[in-house]
C-alpha positions in Angstrom: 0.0 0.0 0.0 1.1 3.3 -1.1 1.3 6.4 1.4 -1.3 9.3 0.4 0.4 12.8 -0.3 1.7 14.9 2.6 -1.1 17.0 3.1 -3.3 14.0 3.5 -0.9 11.9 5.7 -0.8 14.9 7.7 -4.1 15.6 8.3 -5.3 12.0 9.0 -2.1 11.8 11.8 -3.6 14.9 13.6 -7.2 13.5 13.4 -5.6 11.6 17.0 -4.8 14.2 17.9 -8.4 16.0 17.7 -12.1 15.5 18.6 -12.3 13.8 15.4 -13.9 10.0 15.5 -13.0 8.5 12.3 -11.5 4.6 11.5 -9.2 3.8 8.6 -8.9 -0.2 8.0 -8.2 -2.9 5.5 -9.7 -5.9 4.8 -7.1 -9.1 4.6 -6.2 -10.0 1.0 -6.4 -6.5 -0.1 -4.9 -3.5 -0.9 -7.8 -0.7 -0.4 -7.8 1.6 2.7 -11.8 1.9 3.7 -12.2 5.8 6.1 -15.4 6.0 8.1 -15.8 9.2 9.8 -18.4 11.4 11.3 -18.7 14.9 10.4 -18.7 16.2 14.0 -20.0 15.0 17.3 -20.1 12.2 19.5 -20.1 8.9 18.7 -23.1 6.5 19.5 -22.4 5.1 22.5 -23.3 1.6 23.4 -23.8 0.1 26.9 -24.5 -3.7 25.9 -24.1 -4.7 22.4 -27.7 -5.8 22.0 -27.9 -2.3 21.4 -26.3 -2.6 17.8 -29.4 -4.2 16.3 -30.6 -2.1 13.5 -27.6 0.2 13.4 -25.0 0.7 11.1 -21.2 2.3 11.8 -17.9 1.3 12.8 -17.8 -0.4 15.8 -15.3 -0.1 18.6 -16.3 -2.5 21.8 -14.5 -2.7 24.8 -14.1 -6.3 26.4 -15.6 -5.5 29.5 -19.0 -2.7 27.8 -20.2 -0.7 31.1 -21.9 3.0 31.4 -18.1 4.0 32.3 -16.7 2.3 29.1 -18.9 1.7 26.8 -18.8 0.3 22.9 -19.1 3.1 20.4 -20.2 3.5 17.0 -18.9 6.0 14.6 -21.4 7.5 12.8 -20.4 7.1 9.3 -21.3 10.1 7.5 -18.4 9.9 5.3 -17.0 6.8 3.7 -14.6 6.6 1.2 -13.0 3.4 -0.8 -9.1 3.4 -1.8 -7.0 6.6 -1.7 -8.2 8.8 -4.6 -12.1 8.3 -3.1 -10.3 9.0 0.2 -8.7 12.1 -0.8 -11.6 13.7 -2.3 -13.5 13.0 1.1 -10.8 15.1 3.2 -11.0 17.4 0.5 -14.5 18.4 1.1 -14.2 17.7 4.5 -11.3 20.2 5.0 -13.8 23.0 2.7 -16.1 22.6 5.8 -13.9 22.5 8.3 -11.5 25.5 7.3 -8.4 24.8 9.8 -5.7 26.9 10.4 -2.9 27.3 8.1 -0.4 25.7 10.6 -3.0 23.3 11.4 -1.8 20.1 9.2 1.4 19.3 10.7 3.1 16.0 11.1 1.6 13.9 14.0 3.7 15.0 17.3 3.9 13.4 20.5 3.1 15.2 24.0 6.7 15.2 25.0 6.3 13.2 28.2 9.3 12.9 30.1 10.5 9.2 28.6 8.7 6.1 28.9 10.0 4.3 32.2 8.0 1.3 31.7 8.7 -2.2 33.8 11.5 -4.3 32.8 11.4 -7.8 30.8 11.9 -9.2 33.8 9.6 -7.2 36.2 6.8 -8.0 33.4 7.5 -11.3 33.2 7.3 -12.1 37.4 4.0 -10.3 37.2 3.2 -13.0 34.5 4.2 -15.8 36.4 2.3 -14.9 39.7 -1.0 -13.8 38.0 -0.1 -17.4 35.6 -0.1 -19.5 39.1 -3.7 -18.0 40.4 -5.1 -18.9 36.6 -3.7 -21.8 36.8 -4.6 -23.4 40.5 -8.6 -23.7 39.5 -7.9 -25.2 36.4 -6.4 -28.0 38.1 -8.7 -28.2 40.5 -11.0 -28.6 37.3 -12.8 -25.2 38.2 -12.7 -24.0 34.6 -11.8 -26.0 31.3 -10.1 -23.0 30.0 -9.1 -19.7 30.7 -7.4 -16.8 28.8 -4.6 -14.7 30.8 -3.5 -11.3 28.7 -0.4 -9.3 29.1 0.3 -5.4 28.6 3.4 -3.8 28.1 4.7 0.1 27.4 6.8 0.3 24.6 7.9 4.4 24.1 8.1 5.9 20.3 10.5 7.3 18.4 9.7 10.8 17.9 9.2 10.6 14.5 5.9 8.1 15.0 2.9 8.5 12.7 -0.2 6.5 13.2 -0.9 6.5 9.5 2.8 5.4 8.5 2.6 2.6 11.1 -0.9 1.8 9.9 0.4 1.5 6.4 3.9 -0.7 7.6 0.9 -3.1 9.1 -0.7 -3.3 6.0 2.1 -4.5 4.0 3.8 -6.4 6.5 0.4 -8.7 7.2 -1.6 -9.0 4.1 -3.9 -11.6 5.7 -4.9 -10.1 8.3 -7.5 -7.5 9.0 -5.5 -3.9 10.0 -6.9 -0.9 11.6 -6.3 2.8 12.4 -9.3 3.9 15.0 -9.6 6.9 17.4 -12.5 8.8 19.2 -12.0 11.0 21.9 -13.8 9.0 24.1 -11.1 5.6 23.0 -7.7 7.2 22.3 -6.2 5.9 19.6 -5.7 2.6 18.4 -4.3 0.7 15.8 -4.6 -3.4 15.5 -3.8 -6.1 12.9 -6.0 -8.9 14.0 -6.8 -12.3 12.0 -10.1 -13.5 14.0 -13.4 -12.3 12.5 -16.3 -12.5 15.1 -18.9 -11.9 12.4 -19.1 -11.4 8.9 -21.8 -11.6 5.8 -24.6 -9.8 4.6 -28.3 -10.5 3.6 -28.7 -14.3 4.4 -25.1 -15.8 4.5 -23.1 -15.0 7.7 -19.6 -16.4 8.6 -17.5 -16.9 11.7 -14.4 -18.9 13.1 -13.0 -20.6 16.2 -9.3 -19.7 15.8 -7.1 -21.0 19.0 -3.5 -22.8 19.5 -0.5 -20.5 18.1 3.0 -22.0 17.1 5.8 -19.2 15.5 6.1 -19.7 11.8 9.7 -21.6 10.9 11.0 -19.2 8.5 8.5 -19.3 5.7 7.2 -22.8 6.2 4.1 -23.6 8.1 4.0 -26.0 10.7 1.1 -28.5 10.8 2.3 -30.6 13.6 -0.1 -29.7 16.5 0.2 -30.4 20.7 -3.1 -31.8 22.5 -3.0 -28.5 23.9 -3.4 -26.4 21.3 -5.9 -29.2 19.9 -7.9 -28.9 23.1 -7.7 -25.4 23.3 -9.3 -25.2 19.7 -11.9 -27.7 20.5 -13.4 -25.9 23.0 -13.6 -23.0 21.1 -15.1 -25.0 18.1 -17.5 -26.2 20.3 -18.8 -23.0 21.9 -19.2 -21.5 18.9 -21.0 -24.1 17.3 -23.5 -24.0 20.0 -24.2 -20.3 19.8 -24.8 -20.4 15.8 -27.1 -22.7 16.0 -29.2 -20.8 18.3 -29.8 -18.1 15.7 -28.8 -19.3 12.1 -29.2 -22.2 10.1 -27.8 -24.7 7.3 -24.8 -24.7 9.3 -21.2 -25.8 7.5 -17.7 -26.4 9.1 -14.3 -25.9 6.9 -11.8 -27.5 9.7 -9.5 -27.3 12.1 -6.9 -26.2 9.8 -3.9 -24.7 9.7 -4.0 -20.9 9.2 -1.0 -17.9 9.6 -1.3 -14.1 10.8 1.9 -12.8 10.0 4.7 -14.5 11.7 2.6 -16.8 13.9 -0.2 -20.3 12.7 -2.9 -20.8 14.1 -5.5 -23.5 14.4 -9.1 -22.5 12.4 -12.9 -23.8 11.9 -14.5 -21.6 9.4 -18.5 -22.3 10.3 -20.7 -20.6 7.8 -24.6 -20.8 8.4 -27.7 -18.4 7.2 -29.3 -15.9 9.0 -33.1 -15.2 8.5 -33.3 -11.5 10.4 -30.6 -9.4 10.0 -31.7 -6.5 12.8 -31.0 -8.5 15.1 -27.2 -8.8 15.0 -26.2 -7.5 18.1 -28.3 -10.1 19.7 -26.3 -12.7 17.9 -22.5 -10.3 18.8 -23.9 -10.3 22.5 -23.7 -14.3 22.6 -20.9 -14.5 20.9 -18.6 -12.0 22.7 -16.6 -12.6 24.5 -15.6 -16.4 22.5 -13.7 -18.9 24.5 -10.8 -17.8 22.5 -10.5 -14.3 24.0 -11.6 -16.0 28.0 -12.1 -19.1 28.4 -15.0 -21.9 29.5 -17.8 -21.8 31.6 -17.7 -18.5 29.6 -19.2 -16.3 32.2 -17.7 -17.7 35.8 -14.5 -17.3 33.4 -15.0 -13.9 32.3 -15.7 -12.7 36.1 -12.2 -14.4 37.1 -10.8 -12.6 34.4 -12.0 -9.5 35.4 -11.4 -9.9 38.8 -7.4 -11.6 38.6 -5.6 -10.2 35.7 -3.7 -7.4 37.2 -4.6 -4.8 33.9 -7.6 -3.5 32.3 -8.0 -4.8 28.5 -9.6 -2.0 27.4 -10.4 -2.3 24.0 -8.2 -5.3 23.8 -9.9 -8.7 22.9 -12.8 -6.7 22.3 -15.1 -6.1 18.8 -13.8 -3.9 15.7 -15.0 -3.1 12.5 -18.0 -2.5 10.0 -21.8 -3.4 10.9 -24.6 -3.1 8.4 -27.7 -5.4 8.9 -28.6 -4.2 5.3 -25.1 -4.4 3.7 -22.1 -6.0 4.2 -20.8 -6.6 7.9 -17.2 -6.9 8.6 -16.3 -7.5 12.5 -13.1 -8.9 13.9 -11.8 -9.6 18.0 -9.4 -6.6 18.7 -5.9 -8.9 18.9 -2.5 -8.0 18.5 -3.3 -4.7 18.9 -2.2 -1.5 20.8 -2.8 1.9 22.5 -1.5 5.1 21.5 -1.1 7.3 24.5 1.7 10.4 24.0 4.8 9.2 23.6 4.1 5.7 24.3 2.1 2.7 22.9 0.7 -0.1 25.0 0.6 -3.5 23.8 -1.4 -6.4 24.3 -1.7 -10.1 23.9 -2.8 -13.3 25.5 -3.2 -17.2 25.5 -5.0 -20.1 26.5 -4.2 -21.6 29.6 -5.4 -25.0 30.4 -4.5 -27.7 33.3 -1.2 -28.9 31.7 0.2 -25.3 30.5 3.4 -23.6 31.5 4.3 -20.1 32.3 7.2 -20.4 30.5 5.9 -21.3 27.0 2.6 -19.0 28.1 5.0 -16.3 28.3 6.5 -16.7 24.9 3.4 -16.9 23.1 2.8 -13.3 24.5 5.9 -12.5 23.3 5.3 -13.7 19.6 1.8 -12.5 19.8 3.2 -8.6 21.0 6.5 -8.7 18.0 3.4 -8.1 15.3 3.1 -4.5 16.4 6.8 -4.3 18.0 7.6 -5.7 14.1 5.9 -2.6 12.7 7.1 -0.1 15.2 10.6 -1.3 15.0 10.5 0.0 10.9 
């Protein structure tokens, strides 16, 4: 993908800077940006997702929605396909929204005094404890699965734009979904994530159970799978499964197979199945979210331990991202390997499945591998 002129580049990199709520993304196997962006204004804010039904926007959901931190939808009074569309949008929009003539300037940090974030090895004790109080009640057969995430602060170099990084993502993962998204009420984030949550229009509808990660070796895949990344998958499989067939029909299954998002494989079911109402997708998004694949099984005793034992908030990590149109084309993926764009510094995230034979150790490198596909672009 091609960077836009200057003037362009520089106005969409102080958009994160303003009350501006617009989303730039790309859909995997392709090479046109998609802007959606409101003209002014709040965006729709969501407390539970059933609220979605009928509505149409870019979606942003946290994984824990409350009245504090809720999802929100930008409005999309303005979208724009590939660059040239996407230049004449910014062109009108800057007619409307005359700026000063030293307004457009390259994207600038708040010069913080410098990121002084925990060490490797601070982190990685933090890990370990929080991984012993995950993994005690799943020995004790309390759970069949749980999820345990990781953040870290990584600072920027000074010369960081959102829309270059956005861009690196894009060429650096071509299968997976990659995103540029900031409201006022968010921050900014951006995200190259391979897990759609739901995805069709009219009657056909598509989603996946995507679990177990091994790094790629070089440029050859590996196929040969533990029990507990099979496991791990399973469950997925089988919660997602259950869901559909509450609310769709005709359902088809392409898997487990072997599937890789940029430097990492993962395992995959595709399950495809037809939906005969289509205002009522939030009801089908509240159901599915959060999968097993984001926090683990019994979903909802594990979702509470979650929230209660991992020492961070996810914010807008694991959560939903994307396009919704119950009368067009919907397009929504889990927030993963994503981060936060805060002043001079970017917060990363990434987790794993933990079950009863897992090891902090190898737990801990998976969030490592996982957190190098935005260090990989940020390094660049």
């Amino acid at each position: 993908m091609k960077t836009p002129e200057t003037i362009y580049h520089q106005l969409i990199d102080s958009f994160t800077q303003r009350d501006v709520c617009f989303a730039l993304y790309r859909l995997p196997w392709t090479d046109e940006p998609i802007l959606v962006m409101q003209e002014e204004g709040e965006p729709v804010s969501l407390d539970r997702l059933e609220e979605l039904n009928q509505k149409k926007g870019f979606l942003l959901a946290p994984f824990q929605l409350t009245t504090s931190r809720p999802a929100v939808l930008i409005r999309p009074a303005i979208v724009a396909h590939d660059w040239e569309e996407i230049k004449l949008a910014l062109q009108k929009w800057m007619a409307r929204h005359p700026q000063p003539a030293n307004s457009c300037v390259p994207f600038r940090q708040d010069r913080l005094p410098d990121a002084q974030g925990s060490s490797e090895r601070d982190e990685k004790e933090i890990y370990t404890e929080t991984f012993s109080r995950f993994i005690l009640p799943l020995k004790e057969k309390q759970f069949r699965k749980l999820v345990l995430s990781r953040s870290t602060v990584q600072p920027l170099h000074e010369a960081f734009s959102p829309l270059a990084t956005f861009i690196q993502a894009c060429n650096s993962y071509p299968r997976m979904m990659i995103s540029l998204c900031h409201t006022p009420s968010t921050g900014t984030w951006i995200g190259s994530t391979p897990e759609i949550i739901l995805s069709g229009h009219e009657k056909e509808w598509h989603t996946v159970a995507l679990a177990g990660t091994m790094p790629m070796q070089g440029e050859v895949m590996p196929t040969e799978w533990s029990k507990k990344n099979k496991e791990e998958q399973a469950f997925v499989g089988e919660y997602i499964r259950k869901t559909v067939k509450k609310f769709g029909s005709k359902l088809t299954e392409k898997g487990p197979y072997t599937a890789r998002a940029g430097q990492l494989v993962h395992l995959k079911t595709d399950f495809h199945f037809t939906l005969k109402d289509t205002d009522h997708l939030g009801d089908v998004l509240q159901e599915l979210h959060p999968t097993p694949a984001v926090c683990g099984l019994p979903k909802e005793e594990a979702y509470q331990f979650i929230l209660q034992t991992e020492p961070h908030d996810r914010l807008f990590y694991s959560g939903i991202i994307g396009w919704i149109d119950p009368q067009g084309d919907t397009t929504l993926y889990v927030n993963l390997r994503c981060m936060h764009v805060e002043g001079n510094t970017a917060t990363l995230y990434a987790g794993g499945g933990i079950l009863p034979d897992s090891t902090a150790d190898s737990e801990w490198e998976e969030t490592q591998q996982k957190m190098n596909t935005m260090r990989n672009i940020l390094s660049i």
